[in-house]
DRENBAFI-633788 format. One record per residue (C-alpha): residue in three letters; y, x, z; residue number from 0. Coordinates in nm, 3 decimals. Layout:
- aa,Y,X,Z,i
- ALA,Y,X,Z,NUM
...
END
This chain:
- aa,Y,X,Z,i
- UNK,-11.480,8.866,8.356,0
- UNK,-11.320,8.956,8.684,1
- UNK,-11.356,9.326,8.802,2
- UNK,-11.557,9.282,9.153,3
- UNK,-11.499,9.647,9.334,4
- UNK,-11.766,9.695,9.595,5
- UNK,-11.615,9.996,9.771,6
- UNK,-11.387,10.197,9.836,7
- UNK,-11.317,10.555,9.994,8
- UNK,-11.402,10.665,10.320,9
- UNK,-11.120,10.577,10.542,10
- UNK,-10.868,10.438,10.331,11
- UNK,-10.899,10.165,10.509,12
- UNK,-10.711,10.362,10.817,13
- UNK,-10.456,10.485,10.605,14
- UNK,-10.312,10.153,10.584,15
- UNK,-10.217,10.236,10.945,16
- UNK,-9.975,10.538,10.825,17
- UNK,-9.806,10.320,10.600,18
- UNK,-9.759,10.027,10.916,19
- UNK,-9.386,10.218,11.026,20
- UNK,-9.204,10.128,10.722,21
- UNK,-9.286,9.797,10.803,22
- UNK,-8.939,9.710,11.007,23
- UNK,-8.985,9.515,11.355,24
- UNK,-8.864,9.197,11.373,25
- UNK,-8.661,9.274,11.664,26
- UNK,-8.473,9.544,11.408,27
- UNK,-8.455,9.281,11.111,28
- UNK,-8.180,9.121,10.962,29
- UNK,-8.246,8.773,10.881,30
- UNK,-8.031,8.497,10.654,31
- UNK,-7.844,8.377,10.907,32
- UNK,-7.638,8.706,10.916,33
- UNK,-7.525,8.699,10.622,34
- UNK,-7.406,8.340,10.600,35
- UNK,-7.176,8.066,10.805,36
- UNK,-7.322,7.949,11.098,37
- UNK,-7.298,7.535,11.094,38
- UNK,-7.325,7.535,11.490,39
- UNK,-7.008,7.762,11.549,40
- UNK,-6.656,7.618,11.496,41
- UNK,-6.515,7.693,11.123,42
- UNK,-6.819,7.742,10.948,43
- UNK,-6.677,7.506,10.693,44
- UNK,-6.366,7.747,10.607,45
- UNK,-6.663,8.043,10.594,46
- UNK,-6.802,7.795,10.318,47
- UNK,-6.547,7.707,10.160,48
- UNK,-6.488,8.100,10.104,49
- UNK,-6.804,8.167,9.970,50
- UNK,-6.796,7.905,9.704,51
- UNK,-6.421,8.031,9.624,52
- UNK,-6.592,8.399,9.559,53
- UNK,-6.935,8.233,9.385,54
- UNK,-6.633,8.012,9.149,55
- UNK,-6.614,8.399,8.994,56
- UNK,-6.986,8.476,8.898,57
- UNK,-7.057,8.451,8.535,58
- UNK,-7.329,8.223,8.383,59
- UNK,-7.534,8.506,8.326,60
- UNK,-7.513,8.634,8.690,61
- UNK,-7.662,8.301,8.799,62
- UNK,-7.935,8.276,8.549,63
- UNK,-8.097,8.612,8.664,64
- UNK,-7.976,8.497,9.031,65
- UNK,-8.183,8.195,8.998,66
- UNK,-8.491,8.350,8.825,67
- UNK,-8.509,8.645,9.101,68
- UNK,-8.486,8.379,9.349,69
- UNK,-8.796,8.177,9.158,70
- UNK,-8.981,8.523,9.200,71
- UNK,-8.926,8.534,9.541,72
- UNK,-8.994,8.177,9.644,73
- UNK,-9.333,8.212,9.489,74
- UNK,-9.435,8.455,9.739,75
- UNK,-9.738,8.270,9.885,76
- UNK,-9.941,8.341,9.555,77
- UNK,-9.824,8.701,9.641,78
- UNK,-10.009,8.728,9.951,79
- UNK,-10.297,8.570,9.832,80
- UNK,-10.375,8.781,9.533,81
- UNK,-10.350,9.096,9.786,82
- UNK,-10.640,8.943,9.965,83
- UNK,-10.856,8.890,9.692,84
- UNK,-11.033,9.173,9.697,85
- UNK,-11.360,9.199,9.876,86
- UNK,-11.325,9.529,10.042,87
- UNK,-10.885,9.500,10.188,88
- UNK,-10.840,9.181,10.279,89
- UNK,-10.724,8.967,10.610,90
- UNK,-11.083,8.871,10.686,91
- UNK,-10.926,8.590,10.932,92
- UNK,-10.597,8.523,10.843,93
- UNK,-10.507,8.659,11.188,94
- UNK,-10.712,8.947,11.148,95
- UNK,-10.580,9.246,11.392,96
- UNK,-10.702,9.544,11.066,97
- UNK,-10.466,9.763,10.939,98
- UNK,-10.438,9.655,10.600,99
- UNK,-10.433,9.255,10.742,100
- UNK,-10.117,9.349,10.953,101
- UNK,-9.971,9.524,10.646,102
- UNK,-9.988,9.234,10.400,103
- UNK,-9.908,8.975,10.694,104
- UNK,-9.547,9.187,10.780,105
- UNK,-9.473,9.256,10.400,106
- UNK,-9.514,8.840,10.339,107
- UNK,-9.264,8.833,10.665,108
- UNK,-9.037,9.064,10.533,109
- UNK,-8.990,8.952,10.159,110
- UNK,-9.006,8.548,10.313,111
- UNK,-8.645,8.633,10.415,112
- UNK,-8.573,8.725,10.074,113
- UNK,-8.623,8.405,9.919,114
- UNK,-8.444,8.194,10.225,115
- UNK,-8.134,8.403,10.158,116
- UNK,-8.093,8.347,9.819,117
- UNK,-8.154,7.981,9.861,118
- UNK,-7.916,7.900,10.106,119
- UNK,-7.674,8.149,9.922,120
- UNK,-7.718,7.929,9.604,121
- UNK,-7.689,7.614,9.789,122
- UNK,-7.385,7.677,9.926,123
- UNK,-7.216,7.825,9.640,124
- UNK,-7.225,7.497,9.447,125
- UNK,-7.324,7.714,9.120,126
- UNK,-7.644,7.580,9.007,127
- UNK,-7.842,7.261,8.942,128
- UNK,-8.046,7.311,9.290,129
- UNK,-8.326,7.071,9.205,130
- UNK,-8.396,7.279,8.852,131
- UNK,-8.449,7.586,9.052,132
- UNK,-8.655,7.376,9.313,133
- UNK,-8.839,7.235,9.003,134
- UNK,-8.922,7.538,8.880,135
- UNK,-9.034,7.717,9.176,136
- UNK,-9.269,7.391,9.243,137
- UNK,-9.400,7.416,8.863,138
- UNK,-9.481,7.840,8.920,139
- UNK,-9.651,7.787,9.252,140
- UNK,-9.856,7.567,9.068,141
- UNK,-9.945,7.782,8.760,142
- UNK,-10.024,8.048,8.955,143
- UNK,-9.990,8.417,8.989,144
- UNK,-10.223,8.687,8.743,145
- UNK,-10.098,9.047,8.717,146
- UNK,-10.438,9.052,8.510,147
- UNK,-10.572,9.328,8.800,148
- UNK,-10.857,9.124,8.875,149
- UNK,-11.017,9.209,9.203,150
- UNK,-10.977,9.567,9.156,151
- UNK,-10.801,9.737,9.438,152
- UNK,-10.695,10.008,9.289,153
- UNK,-10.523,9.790,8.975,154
- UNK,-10.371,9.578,9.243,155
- UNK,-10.211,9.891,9.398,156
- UNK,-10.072,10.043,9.108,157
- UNK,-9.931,9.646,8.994,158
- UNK,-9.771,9.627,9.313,159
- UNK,-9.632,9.944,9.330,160
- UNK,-9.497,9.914,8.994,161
- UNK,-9.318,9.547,9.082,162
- UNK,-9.149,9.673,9.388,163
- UNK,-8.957,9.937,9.218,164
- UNK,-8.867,9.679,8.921,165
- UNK,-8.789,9.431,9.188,166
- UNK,-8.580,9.683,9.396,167
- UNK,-8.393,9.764,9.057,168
- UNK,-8.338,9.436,8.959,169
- UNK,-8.169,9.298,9.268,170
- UNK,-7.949,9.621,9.301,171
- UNK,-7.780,9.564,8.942,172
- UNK,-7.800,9.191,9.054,173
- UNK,-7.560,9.317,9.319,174
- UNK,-7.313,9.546,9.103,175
- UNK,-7.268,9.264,8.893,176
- UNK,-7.156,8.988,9.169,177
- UNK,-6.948,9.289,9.312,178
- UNK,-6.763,9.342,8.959,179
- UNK,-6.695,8.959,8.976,180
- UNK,-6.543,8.977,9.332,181
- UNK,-6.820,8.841,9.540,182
- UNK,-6.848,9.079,9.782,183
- UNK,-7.080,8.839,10.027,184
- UNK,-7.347,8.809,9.738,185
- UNK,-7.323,9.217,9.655,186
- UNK,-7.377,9.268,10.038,187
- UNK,-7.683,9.020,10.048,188
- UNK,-7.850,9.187,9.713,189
- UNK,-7.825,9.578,9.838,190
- UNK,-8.028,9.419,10.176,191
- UNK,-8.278,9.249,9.958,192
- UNK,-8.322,9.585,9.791,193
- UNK,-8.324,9.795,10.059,194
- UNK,-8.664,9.596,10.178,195
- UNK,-8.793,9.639,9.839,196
- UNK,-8.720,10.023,9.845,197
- UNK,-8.948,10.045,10.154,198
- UNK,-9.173,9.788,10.010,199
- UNK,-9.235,10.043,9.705,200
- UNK,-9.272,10.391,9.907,201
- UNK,-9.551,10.191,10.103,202
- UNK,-9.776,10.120,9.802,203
- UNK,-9.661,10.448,9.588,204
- UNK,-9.809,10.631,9.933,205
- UNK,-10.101,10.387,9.938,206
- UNK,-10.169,10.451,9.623,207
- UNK,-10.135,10.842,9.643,208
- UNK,-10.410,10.854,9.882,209
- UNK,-10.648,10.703,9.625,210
- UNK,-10.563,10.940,9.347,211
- UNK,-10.651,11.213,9.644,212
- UNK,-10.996,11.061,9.687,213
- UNK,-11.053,10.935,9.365,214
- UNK,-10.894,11.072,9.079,215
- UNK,-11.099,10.991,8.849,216
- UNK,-11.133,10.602,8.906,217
- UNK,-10.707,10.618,8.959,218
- UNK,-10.618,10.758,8.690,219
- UNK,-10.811,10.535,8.447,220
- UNK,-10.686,10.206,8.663,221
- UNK,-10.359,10.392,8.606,222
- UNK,-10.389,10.372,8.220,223
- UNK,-10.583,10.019,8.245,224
- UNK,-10.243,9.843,8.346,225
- UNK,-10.056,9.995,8.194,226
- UNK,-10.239,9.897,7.881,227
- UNK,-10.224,9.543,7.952,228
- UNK,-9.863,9.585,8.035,229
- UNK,-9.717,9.529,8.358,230
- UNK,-9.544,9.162,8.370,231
- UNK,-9.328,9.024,8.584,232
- UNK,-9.499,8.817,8.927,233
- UNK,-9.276,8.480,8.756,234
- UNK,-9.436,8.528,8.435,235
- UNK,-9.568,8.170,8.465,236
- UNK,-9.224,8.005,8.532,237
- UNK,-9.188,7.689,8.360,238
- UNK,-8.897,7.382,8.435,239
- UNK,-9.164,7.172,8.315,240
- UNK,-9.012,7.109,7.963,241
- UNK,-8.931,7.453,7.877,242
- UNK,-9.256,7.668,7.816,243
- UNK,-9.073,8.039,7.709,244
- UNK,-8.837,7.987,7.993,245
- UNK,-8.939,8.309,8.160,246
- UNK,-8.893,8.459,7.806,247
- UNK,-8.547,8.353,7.767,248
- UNK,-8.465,8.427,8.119,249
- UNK,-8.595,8.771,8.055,250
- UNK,-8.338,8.819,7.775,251
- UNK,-8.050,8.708,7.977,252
- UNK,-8.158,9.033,8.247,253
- UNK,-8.206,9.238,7.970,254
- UNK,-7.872,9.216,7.810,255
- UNK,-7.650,9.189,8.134,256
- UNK,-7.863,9.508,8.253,257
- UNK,-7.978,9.370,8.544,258
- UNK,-8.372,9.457,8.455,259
- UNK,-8.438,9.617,8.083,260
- UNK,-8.691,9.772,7.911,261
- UNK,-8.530,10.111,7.956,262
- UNK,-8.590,10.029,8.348,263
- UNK,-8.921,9.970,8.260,264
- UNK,-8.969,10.278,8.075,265
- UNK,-8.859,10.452,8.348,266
- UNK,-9.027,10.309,8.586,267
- UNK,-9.334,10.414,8.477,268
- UNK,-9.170,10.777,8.434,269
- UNK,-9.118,10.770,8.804,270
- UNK,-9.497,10.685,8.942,271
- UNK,-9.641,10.921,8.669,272
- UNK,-9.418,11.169,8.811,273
- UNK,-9.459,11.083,9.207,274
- UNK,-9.840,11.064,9.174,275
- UNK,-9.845,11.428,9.027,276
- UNK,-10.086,11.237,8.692,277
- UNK,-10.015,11.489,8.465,278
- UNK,-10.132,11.822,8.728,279
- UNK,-10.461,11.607,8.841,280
- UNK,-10.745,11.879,8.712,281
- UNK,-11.163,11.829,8.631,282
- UNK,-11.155,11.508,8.497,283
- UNK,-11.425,11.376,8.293,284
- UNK,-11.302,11.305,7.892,285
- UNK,-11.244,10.948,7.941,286
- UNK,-11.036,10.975,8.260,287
- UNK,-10.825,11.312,8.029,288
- UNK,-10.807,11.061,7.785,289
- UNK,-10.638,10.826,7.973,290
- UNK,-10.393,11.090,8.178,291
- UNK,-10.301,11.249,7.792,292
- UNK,-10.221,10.915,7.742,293
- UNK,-9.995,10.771,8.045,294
- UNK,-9.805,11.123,8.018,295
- UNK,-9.688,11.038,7.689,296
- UNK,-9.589,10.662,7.737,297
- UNK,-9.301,10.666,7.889,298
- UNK,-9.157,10.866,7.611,299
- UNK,-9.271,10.646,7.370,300
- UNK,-9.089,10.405,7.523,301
- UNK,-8.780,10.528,7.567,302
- UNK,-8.767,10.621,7.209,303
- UNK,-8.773,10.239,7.124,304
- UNK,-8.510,10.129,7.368,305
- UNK,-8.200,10.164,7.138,306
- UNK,-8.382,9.929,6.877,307
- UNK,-8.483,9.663,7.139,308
- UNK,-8.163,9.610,7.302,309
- UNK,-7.946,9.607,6.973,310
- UNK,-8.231,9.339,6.877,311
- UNK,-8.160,9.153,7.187,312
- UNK,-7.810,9.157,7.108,313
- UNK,-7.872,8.953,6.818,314
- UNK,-8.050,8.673,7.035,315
- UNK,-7.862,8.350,7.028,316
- UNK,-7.761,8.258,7.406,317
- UNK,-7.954,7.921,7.505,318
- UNK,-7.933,7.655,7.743,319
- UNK,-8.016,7.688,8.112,320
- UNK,-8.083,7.356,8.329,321
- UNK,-8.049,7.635,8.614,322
- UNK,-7.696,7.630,8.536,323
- UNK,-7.634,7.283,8.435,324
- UNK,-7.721,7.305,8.036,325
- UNK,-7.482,7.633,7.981,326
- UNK,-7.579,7.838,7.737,327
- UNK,-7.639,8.231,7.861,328
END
């Protein structure tokens, strides 16, 4: 049964305001065409025919997790939906002049770019089976988006919070790897992906701040109630539509070329329980203790299994990818 939240603090609403400036303008944005070969300027074929000579050097399992960020990112209409599912923050209008409206209508702007860049990027590189990835963004759109917060705002919050920093994370060792292989055009175009993330993530971890201030109690157990169900991945649902683990096996390919592991995610949650000052929050009732005892001592517990995970990962046989043609990765 969904969780229906009726209300929430007195004027958190406005703080959604405060957190407005680290939305760029759009005057100060870059966009995709900066970063790729203009087809209306002379030459733009020799600036293509450079990029696929650099993208020639990007190993299979650089375009698998290349492919399934991209997926992620493409998907981002079920992103800005779920955000205004809840009763009490949402863009009444769709045009609505609020606060929290603007927020989630510049964050959708902002992250849009994300997914146009890697597109074209792919497309010109000649690398990958483009109507695969198209296929599989088509099949995720459809199957929808649950981060099993339900219409809890404060579960939403900490989910969101939690997938910008993994997000940021993964598309910064995305971009060490393409610059080990030489492709200095794709490193350049993942660290500027990233860098929105980054201020993506401070956004929400503030947002989110603000509610442990007025409600410690209720944060701290939504806190623990994520965590619990385990934070996955927004392309959870990815499917080619023959494949039905693909996200699984995709998953395994970023885990062992260190683009996004378990360790990450480990410490990941290290970082918020840190930033949001969980383990100094004092008079809480026994259930919401319970639940701060318990987030303090995750992470740890994590961590402690990471050695055994990724030498079981190692073991993994590689599979095939239609992303990449039916290569194994």
């Amino acid at each position: 049964m969904l969780e229906v939240e009726t209300h929430l603090p007195v004027g958190i609403q406005d703080f959604a305001q405060e957190i407005l400036p680290l939305l760029k303008s759009v005057k100060d944005s870059w966009q995709p065409t900066d970063f790729l070969p203009d087809s209306s300027r002379e030459g733009w074929q020799v600036e293509v025919d450079r990029i696929r000579e650099k993208a020639a050097s990007l190993t299979d399992d650089v375009l698998v997790v290349l492919v399934g960020n991209l997926v992620t990112e493409e998907a981002l209409p079920s992103y800005q939906t779920w955000l205004n599912r809840p009763d009490v923050m949402k863009d009444e209008t769709g045009a609505s002049d609020g606060p929290w409206a603007r927020w989630t209508r510049g964050w959708t702007a902002e992250e849009n770019r994300h997914g146009d860049l890697l597109n074209r990027y792919l497309y010109l590189s000649g690398r990958v089976n483009m109507r695969s990835f198209e296929t599989t963004t088509h099949h995720l759109i459809k199957n929808g988006f649950d981060p099993q917060s339900g219409k809890d705002f404060f579960c939403s919050l900490v989910y969101v919070s939690f997938q910008e920093r993994a997000t940021k994370i993964s598309h910064t060792n995305t971009g060490k790897l393409a610059e080990k292989c030489g492709d200095q055009t794709l490193s350049k175009i993942c660290a500027a992906i990233a860098g929105d993330e980054a201020r993506h993530e401070e956004a929400y971890k503030r947002f989110f701040r603000r509610l442990i201030e007025s409600d410690p109690e209720r944060a701290v157990i939504a806190f623990a109630k994520m965590m619990k169900r385990r934070i996955s991945m927004p392309a959870r649902l990815m499917s080619d539509g023959t494949d039905k683990d693909l996200f699984d096996r995709f998953a395994v390919v970023a885990q062992r070329s260190g683009v996004y592991t378990f360790r990450d995610y480990a410490e990941v949650l290290k970082h918020l329980v840190e930033y949001w000052g969980i383990a100094s929050i004092r008079g809480l009732t026994a259930e919401a203790a319970e639940n701060q005892d318990t987030l303090c001592k995750l992470a740890d517990q994590y961590l402690a299994k990471v050695d055994r995970i990724q030498e079981a990962l190692l073991k993994f046989p590689k599979e095939p990818f239609e992303w990449i043609f039916g290569r194994a990765a």
